[in-house]
N, C-alpha and C positions, 0 to 999 in steps of 0.2 A: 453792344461791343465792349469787350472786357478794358478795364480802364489801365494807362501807361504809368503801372503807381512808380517808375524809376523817376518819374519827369513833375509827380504830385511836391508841392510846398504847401507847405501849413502855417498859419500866419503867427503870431507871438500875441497873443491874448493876456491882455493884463488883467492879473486876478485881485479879485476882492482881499485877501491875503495880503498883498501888497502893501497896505495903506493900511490895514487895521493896527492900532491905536496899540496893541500887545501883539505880540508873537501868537499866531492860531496853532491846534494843537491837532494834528489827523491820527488817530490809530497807527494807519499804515501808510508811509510812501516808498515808492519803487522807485527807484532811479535808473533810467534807461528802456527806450522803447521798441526794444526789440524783439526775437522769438521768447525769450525768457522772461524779460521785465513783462511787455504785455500778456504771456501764460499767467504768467504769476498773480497780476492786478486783475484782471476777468475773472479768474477762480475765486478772489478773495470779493469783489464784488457780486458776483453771484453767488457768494455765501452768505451776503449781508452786509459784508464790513467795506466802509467808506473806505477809496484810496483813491492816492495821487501820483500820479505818474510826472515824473520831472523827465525832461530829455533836452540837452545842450543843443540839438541840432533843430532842423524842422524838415527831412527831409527821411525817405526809407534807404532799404539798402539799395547801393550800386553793382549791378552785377549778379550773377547766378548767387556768387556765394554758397553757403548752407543749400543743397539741394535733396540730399537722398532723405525723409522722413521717412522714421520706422512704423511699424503697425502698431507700437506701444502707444508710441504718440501720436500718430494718427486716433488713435484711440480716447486720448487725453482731448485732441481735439476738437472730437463727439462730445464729449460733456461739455466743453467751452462754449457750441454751440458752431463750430466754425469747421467742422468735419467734412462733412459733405463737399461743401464750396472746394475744400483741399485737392481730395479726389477726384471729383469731376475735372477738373482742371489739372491737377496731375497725370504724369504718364505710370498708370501701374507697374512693378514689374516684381519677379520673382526668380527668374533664372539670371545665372552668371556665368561666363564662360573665360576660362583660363586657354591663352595662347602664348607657345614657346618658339620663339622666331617667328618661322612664318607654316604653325602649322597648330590647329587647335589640341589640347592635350586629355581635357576632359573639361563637362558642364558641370553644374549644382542648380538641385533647388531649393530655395530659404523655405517653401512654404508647400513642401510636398502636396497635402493631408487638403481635401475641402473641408468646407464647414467654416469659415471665419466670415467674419462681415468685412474685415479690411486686408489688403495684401502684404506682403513682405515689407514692402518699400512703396512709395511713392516720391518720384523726382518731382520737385517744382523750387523753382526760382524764389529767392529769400522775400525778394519784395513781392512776391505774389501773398507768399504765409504773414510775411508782416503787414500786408493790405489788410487780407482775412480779418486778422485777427485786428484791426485798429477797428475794423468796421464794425463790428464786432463789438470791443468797449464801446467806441461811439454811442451804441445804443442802451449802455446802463447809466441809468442817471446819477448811482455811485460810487461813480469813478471821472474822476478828474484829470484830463490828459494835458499839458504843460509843455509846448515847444517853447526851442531858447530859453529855456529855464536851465541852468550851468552852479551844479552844485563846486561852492568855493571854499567852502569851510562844514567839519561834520565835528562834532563834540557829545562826550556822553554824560548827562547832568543827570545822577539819580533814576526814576523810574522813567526818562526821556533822553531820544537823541534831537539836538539841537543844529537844524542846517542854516547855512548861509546862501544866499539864492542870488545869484547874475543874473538880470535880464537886460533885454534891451532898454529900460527905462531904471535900473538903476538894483541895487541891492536889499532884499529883505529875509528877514527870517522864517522860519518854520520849523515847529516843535511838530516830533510826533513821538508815537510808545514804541515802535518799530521802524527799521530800513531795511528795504531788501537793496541790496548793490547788483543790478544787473546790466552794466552799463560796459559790459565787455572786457579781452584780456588787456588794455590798455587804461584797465579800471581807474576812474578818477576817486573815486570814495577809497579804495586800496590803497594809493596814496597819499589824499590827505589824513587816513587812519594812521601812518607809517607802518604799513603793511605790504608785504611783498607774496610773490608766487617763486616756487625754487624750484630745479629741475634739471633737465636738459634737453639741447637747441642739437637739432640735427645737421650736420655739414654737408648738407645739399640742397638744390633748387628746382623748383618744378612751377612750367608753366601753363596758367590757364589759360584757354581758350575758348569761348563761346561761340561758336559758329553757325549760322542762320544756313541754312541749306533742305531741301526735297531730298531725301534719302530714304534708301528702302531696308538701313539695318533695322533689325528688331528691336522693342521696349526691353533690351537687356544691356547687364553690367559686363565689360568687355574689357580683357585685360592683359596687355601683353607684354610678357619679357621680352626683352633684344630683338626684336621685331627687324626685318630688313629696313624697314624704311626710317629704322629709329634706333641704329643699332650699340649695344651694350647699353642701355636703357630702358624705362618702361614708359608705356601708354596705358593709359584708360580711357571709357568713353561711356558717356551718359546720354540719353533718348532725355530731352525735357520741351515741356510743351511748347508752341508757337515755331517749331520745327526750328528748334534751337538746339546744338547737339554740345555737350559738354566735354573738351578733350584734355587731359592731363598729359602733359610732355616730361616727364625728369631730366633735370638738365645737367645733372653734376655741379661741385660746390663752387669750382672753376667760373659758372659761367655770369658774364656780366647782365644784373639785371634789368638796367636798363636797354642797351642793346638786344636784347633777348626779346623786349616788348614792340621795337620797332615792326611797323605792319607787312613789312616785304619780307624778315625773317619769319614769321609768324605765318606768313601765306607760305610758303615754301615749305614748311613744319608739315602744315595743312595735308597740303598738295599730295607729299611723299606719300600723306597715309589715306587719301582718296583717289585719289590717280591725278593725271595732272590737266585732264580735262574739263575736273569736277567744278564745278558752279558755287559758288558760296561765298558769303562775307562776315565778315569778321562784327562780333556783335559788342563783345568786350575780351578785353585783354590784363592778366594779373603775373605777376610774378611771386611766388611766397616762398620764406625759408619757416619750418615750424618745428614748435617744442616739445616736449610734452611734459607738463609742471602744475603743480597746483597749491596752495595755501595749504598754511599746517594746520590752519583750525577755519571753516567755513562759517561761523559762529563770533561775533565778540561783543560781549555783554550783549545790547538790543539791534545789535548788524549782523544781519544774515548776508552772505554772499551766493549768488548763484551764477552758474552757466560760467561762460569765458571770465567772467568776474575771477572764478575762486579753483580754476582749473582747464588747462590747457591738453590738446592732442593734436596727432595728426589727421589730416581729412581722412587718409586711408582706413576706411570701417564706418565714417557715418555718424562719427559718437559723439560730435560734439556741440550741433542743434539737439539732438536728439536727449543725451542727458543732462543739458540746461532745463529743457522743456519738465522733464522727467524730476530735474530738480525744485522749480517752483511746483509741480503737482505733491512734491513729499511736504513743503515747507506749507503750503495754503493752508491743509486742514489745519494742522496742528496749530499754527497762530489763531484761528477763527475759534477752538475752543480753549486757549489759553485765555486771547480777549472777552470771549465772552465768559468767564471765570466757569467754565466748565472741565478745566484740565489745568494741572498745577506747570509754572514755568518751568518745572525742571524737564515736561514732554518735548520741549524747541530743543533740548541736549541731543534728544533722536536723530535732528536732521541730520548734524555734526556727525554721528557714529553712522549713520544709514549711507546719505550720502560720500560721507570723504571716502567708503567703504567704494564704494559704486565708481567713485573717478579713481581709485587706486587702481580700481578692476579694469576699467577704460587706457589708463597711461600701460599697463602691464601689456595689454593685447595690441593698443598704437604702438609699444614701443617694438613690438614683437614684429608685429607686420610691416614695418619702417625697414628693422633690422634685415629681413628679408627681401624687398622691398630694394634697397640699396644697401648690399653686403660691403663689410669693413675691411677684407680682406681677400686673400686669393683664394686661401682656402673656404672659408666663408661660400665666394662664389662660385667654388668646383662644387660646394657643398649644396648650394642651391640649384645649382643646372643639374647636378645628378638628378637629383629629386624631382624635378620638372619631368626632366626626359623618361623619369620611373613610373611619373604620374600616368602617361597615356594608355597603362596597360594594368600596373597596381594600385590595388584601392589603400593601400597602407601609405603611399605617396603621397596619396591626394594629402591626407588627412595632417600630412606637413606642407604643404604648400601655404602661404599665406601672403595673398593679395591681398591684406586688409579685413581681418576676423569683421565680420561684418555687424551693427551692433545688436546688440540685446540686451533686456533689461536682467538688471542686476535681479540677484537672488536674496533677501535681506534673510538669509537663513539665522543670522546669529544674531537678530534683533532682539534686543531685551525688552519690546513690546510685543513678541511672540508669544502663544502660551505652547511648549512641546509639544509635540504628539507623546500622546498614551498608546493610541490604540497603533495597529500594525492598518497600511498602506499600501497599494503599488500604484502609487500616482504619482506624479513632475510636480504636484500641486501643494507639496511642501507649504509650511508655514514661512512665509516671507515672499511667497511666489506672486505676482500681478498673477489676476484672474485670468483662467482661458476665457474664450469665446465657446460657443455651438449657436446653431440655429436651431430654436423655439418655438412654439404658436403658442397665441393670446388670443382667447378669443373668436377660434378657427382660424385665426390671420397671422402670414409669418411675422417674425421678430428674431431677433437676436438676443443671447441673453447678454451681451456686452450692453447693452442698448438700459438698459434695467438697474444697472451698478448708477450708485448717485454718489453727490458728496456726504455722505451718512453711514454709518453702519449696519451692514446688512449682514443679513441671515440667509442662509441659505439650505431650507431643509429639504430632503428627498424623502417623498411618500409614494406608497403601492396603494393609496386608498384605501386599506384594509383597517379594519376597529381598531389595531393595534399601532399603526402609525399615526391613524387621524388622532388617537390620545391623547398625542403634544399636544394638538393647536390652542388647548387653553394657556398651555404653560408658553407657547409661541408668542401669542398674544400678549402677554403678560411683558415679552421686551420692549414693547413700542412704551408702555407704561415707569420703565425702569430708571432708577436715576440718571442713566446716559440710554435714551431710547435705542433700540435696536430695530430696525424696520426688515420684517421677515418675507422672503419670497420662497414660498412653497412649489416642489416643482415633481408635475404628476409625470407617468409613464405614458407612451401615448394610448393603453385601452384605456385611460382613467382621463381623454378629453370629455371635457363638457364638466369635469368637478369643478365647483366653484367654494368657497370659504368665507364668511363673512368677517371682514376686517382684516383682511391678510389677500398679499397678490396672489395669483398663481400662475402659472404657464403649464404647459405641456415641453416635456424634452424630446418634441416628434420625430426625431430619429437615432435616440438613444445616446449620440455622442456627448450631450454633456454628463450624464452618467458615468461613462466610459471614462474622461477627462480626466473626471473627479475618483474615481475607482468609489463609485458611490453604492450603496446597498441603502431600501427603506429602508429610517432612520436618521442616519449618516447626515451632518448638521457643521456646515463651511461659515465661517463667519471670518466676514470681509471688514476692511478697516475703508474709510471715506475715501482714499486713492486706491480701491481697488486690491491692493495686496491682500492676502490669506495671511488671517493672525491665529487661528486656529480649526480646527477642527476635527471631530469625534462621531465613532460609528453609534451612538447612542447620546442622542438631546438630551440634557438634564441642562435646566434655566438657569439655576444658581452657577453650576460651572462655565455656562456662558457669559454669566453680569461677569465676576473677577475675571474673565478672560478681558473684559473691553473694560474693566477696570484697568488694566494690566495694560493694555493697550493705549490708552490715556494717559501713560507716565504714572497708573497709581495701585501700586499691587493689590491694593486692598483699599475701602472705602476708606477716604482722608477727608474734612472737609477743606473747600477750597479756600485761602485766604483771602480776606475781604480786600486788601489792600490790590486792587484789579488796573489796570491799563484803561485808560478814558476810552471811551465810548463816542461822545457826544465832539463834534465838528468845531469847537468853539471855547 
């Protein structure tokens, strides 16, 4: 029986930390235990590197909260180790259907195309993904998880940041080389930094609804303007598991929040858009006003900020578990080889350009769909219902309708750890792009190639097994040997199943579409950075041009040695 993590408490463990005689000194600690602080401490502990997880509270989230997970991060997931458990227990879904009053106007699907191992979306409740994932650390032995631990003071002393620690027995210090602040948009480290988020606050209200009911709508996203039963407002509605259905009411700026939450108004809300003999109870109840805003620099000297920490949206789109998640997987690698003095500090400036890139792109489409969403004016809203009522019959409508640009992960095209394309392309699969998926065999047994991407730098070469492409694999070989290894997976057509390689993976691309993805021709050589993203690649392997690409890629254009003067390592 799956366990009630709303209702789980964690006790307050007093650490060895406490009482030591000096200030201990961790690498890394994350502050905040949520979808982003716990991404962020998994990744960085199964990379090797000890961390500490502080969190003021001892309990998960209350409420659906955060529900829609994308495929990116469902993806990110997978590598955490906590993917599967997601989906299984998620409700899949892929289609989304747009209604105008009371009359549907057209559907979409996120995820037309088979061929992926994960779907568009998956709904599931916050405290389900925050169980996952505690369960999850639980089982690394380094990492160190910390309830009632209430960060009170942060200071930046030289090559260390210096915290001050609340607990239920009293006050102590902790030195580490790193903080990630992922402790939400009501960031407590943002403030003791004197550090703000700047923006704008939208002047309306909408309320959530959890509702427990047997109901036979579909696993899809449903969304309705001016609805009879709701009318000059919108509805949505989300399928999530334990037959718990997600309902968003817009209430206008007018409306009093707390009376709004009382359970007779809220059954009545219900009712209108089930009929009024529907069966069902009320599981939790929220009111929210939101913003969308985010910090000028995610970055300050050895504080990295992520997630609701360093940037705010609106729910409508999904973007805001999603590229928290998305931001501790940009921020892991790059600290694990800065610490291990394998990539110079100035590589951690990337997160800053990459991501503030990524929440800029995020607040532009929230703010887009909001505007939509709830128009500021009259004309605004002739402007929207035309459009709607355009929808049911023109595909040029559609394509202005915006219930919420639903998310996606950024395109880090203008990353200065890119290397250009030289050669000519007709692939999505740009330098900056997260990796497709296809489905692969290993061994005569399926696979995925998403399944195969690790925290490391990969290769990724296409061969026709002919004398003329098998000719790399010495120079192939030669990356795992390189001053920054490069681990190559060779990937045959499916008449060249059964080739094997010594010292190098291979797969089969058994139904041509990772090929296809990649507009790949034997030869043709994708080289992946340890999240996954495409940092370059070229119709013709040549090794030396692939080392300075992932020199390039590591914050260092060209071989530099690292400076000795490195971020402690050792626990003590």
């Amino acid at each position: 029986m799956e366990k009630d993590y709303q209702q789980l408490k964690f006790d307050y463990v007093r650490s060895p930390d406490e009482v030591a005689a000096t200030p201990m000194r961790r690498p890394v600690v994350v502050v905040g235990a949520g979808p982003v602080g716990l991404s962020a401490a998994i990744d960085l502990a199964q990379q090797g590197i000890p961390v500490v997880v502080l969190d003021d509270d001892c309990v998960l989230s209350k409420g659906s909260r955060a529900i829609c997970f994308a495929k990116r991060t469902l993806e990110i997931f997978d590598r955490l180790g906590c993917g599967d458990r997601m989906v299984s227990k998620g409700v899949s879904w892929n289609v989304g259907k747009v209604f105008y009053r009371d009359e549907m106007v057209y559907s979409f699907d996120l995820l037309p195309e088979t061929g992926h191992r994960r779907p568009a979306f998956v709904n599931l409740q916050q405290y389900y993904v925050e169980g996952y994932l505690l369960e999850r650390a639980q089982e690394l032995s380094n990492l160190d998880l910390r309830w009632k631990n209430k960060v009170v003071g942060v200071s930046q002393n030289g090559p260390r940041v210096e915290l001050m620690i609340e607990t239920p027995d009293g006050q102590y210090r902790l030195d580490c080389d790193y903080l990630i602040a992922a402790d939400g948009s009501r960031s407590t480290v943002r403030k003791l930094c004197g550090l703000e988020s700047k923006g704008r606050t939208f002047h309306d209200r909408f309320l959530i609804a959890d509702v427990r009911m047997k109901a036979e709508f579909p696993p899809e996203r449903w969304f309705w303007f001016d609805p009879p039963f709701h009318p000059n407002q919108s509805v949505l509605l989300h399928r999530q598991p334990d037959n718990v259905w997600r309902i968003d009411f817009q209430l206008g700026w007018d409306a009093d929040p707390v009376a709004e939450k009382d359970p007779e108004k809220v059954t009545a809300r219900v009712r209108a858009l089930l009929g009024k003999d529907a069966e069902f109870e009320l599981d939790w109840v929220s009111v929210y006003t939101f913003s969308c805003l985010r910090m000028e620099k995610f970055r300050h000297g050895r504080i990295f900020f992520a997630g609701d920490a360093a940037h705010g949206v609106s729910p409508f789109g999904a973007r805001g578990a999603n590229s928290g998640v998305q931001d501790a997987d940009n921020l892991a690698w790059k600290l694990r080889l800065v610490i291990e003095g394998k990539a110079p500090e100035s590589l951690l400036e990337s997160y800053c350009d990459e991501r503030e890139f990524a929440a800029d792109e995020n607040i532009l489409n929230s703010t887009r769909s909001t505007d939509f969403i709830t128009p500021k004016s009259a004309i605004s809203r002739t402007f929207r219902d035309a459009v709607l009522r355009l929808s049911k019959t023109h595909d040029f409508a559609r394509k202005l309708v915006n219930s919420g640009r639903l998310s996606r992960p950024s395109v880090l095209a203008q990353s200065a750890l890119n290397t250009p394309d030289q050669d000519a392309f007709d692939s999505a699969m740009v330098p900056g792009t997260p990796a497709d998926d296809a489905p692969i065999q290993i061994a005569g047994r399926p696979h995925w190639f998403s399944t195969q991407l690790r925290t490391e730098f990969t290769g990724v070469y296409f061969c026709d097994a002919s004398t003329g492409s098998l000719a790399a694999v010495p120079d192939l070989l030669s990356l795992a040997a390189s001053e920054m290894p490069v681990r190559t997976v060779v990937v045959f057509p499916p008449h060249a199943a059964g080739q094997q390689l010594d010292g190098i993976d291979t797969i089969i691309d058994i139904e041509g579409l990772l090929a296809k993805r990649y507009d790949a021709h034997p030869g043709t050589f994708y080289l992946l950075r340890p999240d996954q993203h495409v940092c370059g690649r070229w119709r013709k392997f040549d090794a030396s041009t692939v080392k300075n690409a992932v020199l390039r890629a590591t914050g260092r254009p060209s071989f530099q040695p690292i400076p000795s003067e490195q971020p402690c390592l050792v626990t003590n």
